[in-house]
Each structure stands twice: as structure tokens, then as C-alpha cells.
N, C-alpha and C positions, 0 to 999 in steps of 0.2 A: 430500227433499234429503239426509236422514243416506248413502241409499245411494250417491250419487255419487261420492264417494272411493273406497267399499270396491272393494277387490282392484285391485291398481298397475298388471296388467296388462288393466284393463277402463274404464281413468278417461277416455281420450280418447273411448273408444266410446262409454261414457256420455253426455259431450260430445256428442258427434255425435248422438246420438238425441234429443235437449233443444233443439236447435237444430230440429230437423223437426216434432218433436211435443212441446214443452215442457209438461212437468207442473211444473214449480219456476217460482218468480219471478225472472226476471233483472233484477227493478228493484228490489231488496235491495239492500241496503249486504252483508251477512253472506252471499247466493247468491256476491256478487261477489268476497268475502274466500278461499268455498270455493272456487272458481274456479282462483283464483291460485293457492292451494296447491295445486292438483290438477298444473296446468301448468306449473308450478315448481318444486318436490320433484323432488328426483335419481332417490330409487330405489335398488335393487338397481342390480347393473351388468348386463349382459349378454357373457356370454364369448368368442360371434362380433362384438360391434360394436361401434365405441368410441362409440354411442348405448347411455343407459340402457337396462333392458328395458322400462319404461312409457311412453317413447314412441317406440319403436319403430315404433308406427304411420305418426310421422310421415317416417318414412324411403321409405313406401309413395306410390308418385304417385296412384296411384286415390282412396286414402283422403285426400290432402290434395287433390286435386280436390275428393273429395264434401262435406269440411269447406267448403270455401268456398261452395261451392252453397247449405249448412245456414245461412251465416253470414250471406249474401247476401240470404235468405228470410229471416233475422232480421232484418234491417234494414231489409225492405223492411214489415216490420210494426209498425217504430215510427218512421222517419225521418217524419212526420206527427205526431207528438205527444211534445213538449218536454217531457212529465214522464218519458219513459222514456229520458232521460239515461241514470242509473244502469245499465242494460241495455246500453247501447251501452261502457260503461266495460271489462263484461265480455266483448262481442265483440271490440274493438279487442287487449285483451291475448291470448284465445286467436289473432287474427289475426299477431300477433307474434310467439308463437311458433313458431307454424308456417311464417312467412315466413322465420324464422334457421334452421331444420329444413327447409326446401323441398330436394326432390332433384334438380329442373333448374331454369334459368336462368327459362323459361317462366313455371314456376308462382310463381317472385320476382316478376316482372314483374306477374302478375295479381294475386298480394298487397298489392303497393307501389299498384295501382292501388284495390284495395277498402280502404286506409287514408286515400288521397288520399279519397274518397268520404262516409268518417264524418268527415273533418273538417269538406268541405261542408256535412254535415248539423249539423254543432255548430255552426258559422257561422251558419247559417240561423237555427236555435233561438237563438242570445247576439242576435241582430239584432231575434228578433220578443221577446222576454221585453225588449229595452231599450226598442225602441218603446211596451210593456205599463209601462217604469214611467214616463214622461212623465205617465202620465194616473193615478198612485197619491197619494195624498194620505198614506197613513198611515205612518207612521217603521217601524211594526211589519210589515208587510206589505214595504215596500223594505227591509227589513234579509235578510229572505230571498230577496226577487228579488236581492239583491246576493249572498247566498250561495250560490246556482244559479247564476249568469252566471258566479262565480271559479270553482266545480267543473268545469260546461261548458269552460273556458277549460284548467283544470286539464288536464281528459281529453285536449282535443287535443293542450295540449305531452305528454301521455302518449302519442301515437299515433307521436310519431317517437323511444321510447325502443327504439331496434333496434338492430342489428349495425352496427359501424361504416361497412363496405362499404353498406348500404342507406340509412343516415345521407346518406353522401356524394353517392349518387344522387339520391334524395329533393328536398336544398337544393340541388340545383344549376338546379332549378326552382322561380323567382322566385316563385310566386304560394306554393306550401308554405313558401320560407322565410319569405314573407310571414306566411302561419295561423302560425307559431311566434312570430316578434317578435311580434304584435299580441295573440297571446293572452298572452304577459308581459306585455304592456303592459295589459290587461285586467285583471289579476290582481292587479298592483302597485297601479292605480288604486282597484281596490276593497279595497286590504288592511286600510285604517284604519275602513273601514265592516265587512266581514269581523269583523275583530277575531283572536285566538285562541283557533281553532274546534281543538276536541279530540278529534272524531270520528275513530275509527281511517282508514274512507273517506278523508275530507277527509288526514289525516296522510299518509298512504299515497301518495298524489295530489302532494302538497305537496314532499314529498323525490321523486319519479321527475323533477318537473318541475326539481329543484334537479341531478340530473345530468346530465335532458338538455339541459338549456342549456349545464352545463359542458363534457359532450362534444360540443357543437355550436360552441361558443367560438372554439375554436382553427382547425376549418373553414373558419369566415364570414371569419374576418381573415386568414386565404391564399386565400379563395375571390379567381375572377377579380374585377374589380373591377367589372362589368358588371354582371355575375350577384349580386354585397355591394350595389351601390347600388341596382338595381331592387328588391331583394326586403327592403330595408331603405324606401324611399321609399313602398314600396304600403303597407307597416305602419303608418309613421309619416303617411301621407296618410287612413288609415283613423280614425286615433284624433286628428287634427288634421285638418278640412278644410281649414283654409288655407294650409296647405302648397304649394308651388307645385312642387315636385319639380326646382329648378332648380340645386340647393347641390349642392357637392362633399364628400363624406363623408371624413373623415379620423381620425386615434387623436386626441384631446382634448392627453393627454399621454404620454413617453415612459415615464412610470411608469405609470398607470391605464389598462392595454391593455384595457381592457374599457367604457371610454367611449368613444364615436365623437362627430362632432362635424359639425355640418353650418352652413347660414344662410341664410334665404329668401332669393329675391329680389326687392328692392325695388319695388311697378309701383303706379301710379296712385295717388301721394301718402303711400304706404304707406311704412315706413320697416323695413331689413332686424333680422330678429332670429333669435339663435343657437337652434336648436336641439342638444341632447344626448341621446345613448341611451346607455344601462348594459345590453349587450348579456348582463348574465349577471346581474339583475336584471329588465329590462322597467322600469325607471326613466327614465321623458321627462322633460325640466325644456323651457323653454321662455321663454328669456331668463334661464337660471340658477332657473327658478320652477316647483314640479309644477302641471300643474290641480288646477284648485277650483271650489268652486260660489263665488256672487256674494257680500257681505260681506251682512248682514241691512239694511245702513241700506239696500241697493238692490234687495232683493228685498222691503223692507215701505214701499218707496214706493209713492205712491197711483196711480202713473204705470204702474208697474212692474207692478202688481197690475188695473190695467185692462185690459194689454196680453196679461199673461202670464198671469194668476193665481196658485195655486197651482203654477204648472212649476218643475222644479228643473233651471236652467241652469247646463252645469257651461264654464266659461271659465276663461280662460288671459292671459297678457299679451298686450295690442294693439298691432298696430302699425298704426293710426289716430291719426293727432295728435289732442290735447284728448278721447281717450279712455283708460282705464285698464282693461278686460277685453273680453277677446272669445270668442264662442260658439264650443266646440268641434265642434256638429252644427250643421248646419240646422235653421230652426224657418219652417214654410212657405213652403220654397224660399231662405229668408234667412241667410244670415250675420249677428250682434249684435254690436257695441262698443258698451259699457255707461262713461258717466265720470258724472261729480257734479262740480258748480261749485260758487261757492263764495257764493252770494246767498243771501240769508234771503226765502222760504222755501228752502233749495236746490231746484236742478233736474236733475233726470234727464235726460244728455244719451243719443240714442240714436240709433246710427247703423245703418242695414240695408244689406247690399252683397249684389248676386251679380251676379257678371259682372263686366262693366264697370260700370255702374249701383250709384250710390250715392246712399242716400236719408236725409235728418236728420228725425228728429221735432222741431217744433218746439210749442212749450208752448201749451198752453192762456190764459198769461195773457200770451202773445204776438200773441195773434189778438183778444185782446182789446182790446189795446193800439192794436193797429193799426188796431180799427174807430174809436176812437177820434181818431186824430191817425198823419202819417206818424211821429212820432219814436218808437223802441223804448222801452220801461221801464227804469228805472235794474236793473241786475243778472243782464239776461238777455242771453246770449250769442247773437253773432251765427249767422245760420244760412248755412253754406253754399248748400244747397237747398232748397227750401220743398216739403213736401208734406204 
């Protein structure tokens, strides 16, 4: 790895040859550090170009064809296996660069589409590592699947740190502007579990993602309004199932242009609730409220712990009467509103929805009751639906 810098007018070729035949590890932190400096260092100038002389190559269309080809074959070597994150960190940025250095429209076009491509792949990987901690029992083991889902998340808002003009093009398709909000919102969610990671990596990561949002900002809120609501609605439906994508997005206030402000729509006994975004954070509130996981008196009830186990369900304000949280994913095929009454012993009220189809658990010392005599038990609330 020491050789891959030396001599400024050999650093891209190097590049290029690591990409076909890699002798170095591109799933370093410190491979990926060299990287950047390689492809970012100005250089000598050069006295025919107003490109530096060290990457002049990219001035060359052949050699930035055969770069993508090298890059393409990289990815097609790890887009299969979630720990080589790190690797794709360092393809996405050489792809950047040579997407702002492209010499025809063409070869932009096919860059802008091989970044579309690793965000996929980063998508994929933050989907299958969340499904992997549903079934983690140890604080120690999620505190690092938390710290790989905010890097993952990290790299993508790093994928659309480009030129303005490719910026522009980029979010004016709903589903990319989508991977950008939702991986803020990823990010944000997990910051307090995160904590303040110190690693140059993680830092690194952490500020690209604080200017592309800022240079993305002012964008979103002239973009059409078509184009700001689809690709705001598929974010926030991502990271809230119950979303019902019906609301009208609008500025919060005339001073805090950076919150937008929405509110489901009401159906089948539900009752409407404000949603909020902090488009230059990834900040959801949700009736004024972040998600959370459940409070312990309802994740250490005995009801709770038959049903669930050990799962850590992360919920949100309900809009289910005589309920107080609701499930932000599905838990086989079900949406959860979680309340607690007010009887001794208290009871776990629990409500399952998808679709139209709405289901109540009702208690154990209700069915009891019942075998007993028609009149219910003094303290147990009525049930909607019996199953």
C-alpha cells in the first residue's frame, strides 16, 4: 500500500490496476484514508490544462471508461457480503471523482448510474444487518450492528457528495432523493445508541454527510413539489410504516425553513397525527415525539415477553384510541399499538392491524372469567374484537 501514492503522475493508474488485480485491502479504514488523499491532492499544475498534472488522466475518455469497468468488477465482488462496506466507501469516492472530471455527457450519465447502484447495494445491506438484529439479545453485539447500519447509511448520504449540476439531476429522481432522507433518518435514529464515535473513518463520513445535506437543502425546497413530496413520502414511509402517504408537506415555520411538516390521514377509527422532518438533520418527530423503543414496564410484562420475547420494538406515538405506542416495522406481517390500563394487576393492551383487519388480544384472565359466568371481571377493559 506504501507504493500507491508515489509519484503524482502514476496515482490514478495505480488506482486502476487495484481495481482489476487488488494486492491492497480496500476494507481498511487507513486503504480508504490513502485513497482520498490520492484523488484529492491538487498537485503540481500542468501548463497546457487547467486540470492538475496528476489527474489528467481523467481528462482521457478511454481511461475513464476503463476506470468504471475496474469499479464495476469491484463491486460486483462484494455487493454479496455486508462486511465489505468499508471497500465500497472507497469505490463510491474514486467514482465521484471521476464523475466531476468526466469528458462527455455519456460517460456522466453512466457514473451517475453506477452510484445509483451502490446505494442499492447499501440499502440491501442496512435491510439485511436490521432484520439480523431483531434476533440479537446482547447490548454488546447491537451497539456495533448500530455502528455499521449509521456508517452504511453515512456512505450513502456520501454517494451524492458531487458537483452541483449532478446533485441536481441525481434528486430529481424520487426514489435517490428518497436513499438520501431516509439514510438521515437512519442516522439520526441511531445517534444516541452510536454515541461519539472518534474514529477518523466514522469522522470523515460524519462532516461529508453534514454538507451534503446542506448543499442538498436549498434544492428540495425549490424542487417541484411533485418531485419534494414523492421522494420525501417514500423516506418517511420507509422508516414509519403507517404512513399513509396522504398529507400535504409544507415549511413547519417561516423561520425554521429546514422543517417541513405533514399529517396522516385519518381511516378506520384512527385518529390524524402531525408528522415532522428536519430536512438538514434527518430528525422525524411524530406527533411532536422521536421514536423509541417501548418503556420497560411493557417490555418486562409477562404478556409482552410470551408474545415477543426478547425483540426490541422500536415504536412511536399511536393513533389507535386507548392505545399509547405503535410499531414502526412489521412483526409478522402485523402492525403493534401497545397501551397499559389502569387495573391491578395492570393489563397489556395489544392491538395488531394490517389492512383493514384489526385484531385485540384479549387477556388471559378474561377467558377465564368468561368460562365462568357471562359478566366480565371488575378492571378488564372491554374488547373490541375477540381473538
Amino acid at each position: 500500500m506504501a507504493s500507491l501514492p508515489v509519484g503524482y503522475l502514476l496515482g490514478w493508474d495505480n488506482i486502476l490496476v487495484q481495481l482489476f488485480t487488488p494486492k491492497i485491502d480496500f476494507n481498511k479504514p487507513d486503504t480508504v484514508l490513502i485513497i482520498m488523499q490520492i484523488i484529492h491532492q491538487a498537485g503540481p499544475p500542468d501548463n497546457c490544462s487547467t486540470h492538475r498534472a496528476s489527474h489528467q488522466q481523467l481528462c482521457d475518455e478511454t481511461f475513464v471508461e476503463r476506470l468504471l469497468q475496474g469499479l464495476s468488477h469491484a463491486v460486483d465482488r462484494i455487493y454479496k457480503n455486508w462486511e465489505s462496506y468499508i471497500s465500497l466507501r472507497a469505490f463510491i469516492a474514486i467514482a465521484i471523482k471521476a464523475l466531476n472530471c468526466s469528458p462527455t455527457q455519456t460517460l456522466m450519465e453512466t457514473y451517475r448510474q453506477f452510484l445509483g447502484r451502490c446505494r442499492s447495494v447499501v440499502f440491501n445491506w442496512i435491510n439485511l444487518l436490521q432484520e439480523k438484529l431483531s434476533g440479537l439479545d446482547d447490548e454488546e453485539e447491537r451497539r456495533d450492528f448500530y455502528l455499521i447500519i449509521s456508517q452504511m447509511a453515512l456512505i450513502c448520504i456520501a454517494s451524492f457528495d458531487v458537483d452541483e449540476k449532478h446533485l441536481r439531476i441525481i434528486l430529481t429522481d424520487a426514489t435517490q432523493m428518497h436513499m438520501m432522507i431516509h439514510s438521515s433518518i437512519i442516522i439520526q435514529n441511531l445517534s444516541h445508541s452510536v454515541g461519539a464515535c472518534t474514529e477518523p473513518f466514522y469522522i470523515n463520513l460524519a462532516l461529508q454527510k453534514q454538507r451534503v445535506l446542506y448543499n442538498s437543502y436549498g434544492f428540495i425546497l425549490t424542487e417541484t413539489f411533485d418531485n419534494m413530496s414523492q421522494g420525501l413520502n417514500l423516506a418517511v414511509k420507509s422508516a414509519l410504516p403507517f404512513y399513509n402517504e396522504g398529507g400535504v408537506w409544507k415549511l413547519l415555520s417561516d423561520i425554521e425553513y429546514n422543517w417541513l411538516e405533514t399529517k396522516t390521514i385519518p381511516r378506520n377509527g384512527k385518529v390524524s397525527l402531525p408528522i415532522q422532518i428536519n430536512i438538514l438533520t434527518g430528525e422525524l418527530l411524530v406527533n411532536g415525539l422521536p421514536p423509541s423503543r417501548l418503556p420497560t414496564l411493557y417490555e418486562e410484562h409477562p404478556v409482552f415477553r410470551e408474545l415477543f420475547g426478547r425483540e426490541m420494538i422500536e415504536v412511536m406515538p399511536s393513533d389507535i384510541p386507548g392505545t399509547n405506542f405503535a410499531s414502526m416495522k412489521t412483526y409478522h406481517g402485523y402492525n403493534f399499538a401497545f397501551g397499559m390500563d389502569h387495573s391491578e394487576p395492570r393489563q397489556l393492551i395489544i392491538v395488531a392491524s394490517a389492512n383493514d383487519e384489526m385484531l385485540d388480544l384479549i387477556p388471559l384472565v378474561s377467558l377465564v372469567w368468561s368460562s365462568l359466568g357471562p359478566r366480565s371481571p371488575p378492571g378488564v377493559p372491554q374488547i373490541r374484537t375477540g381473538v
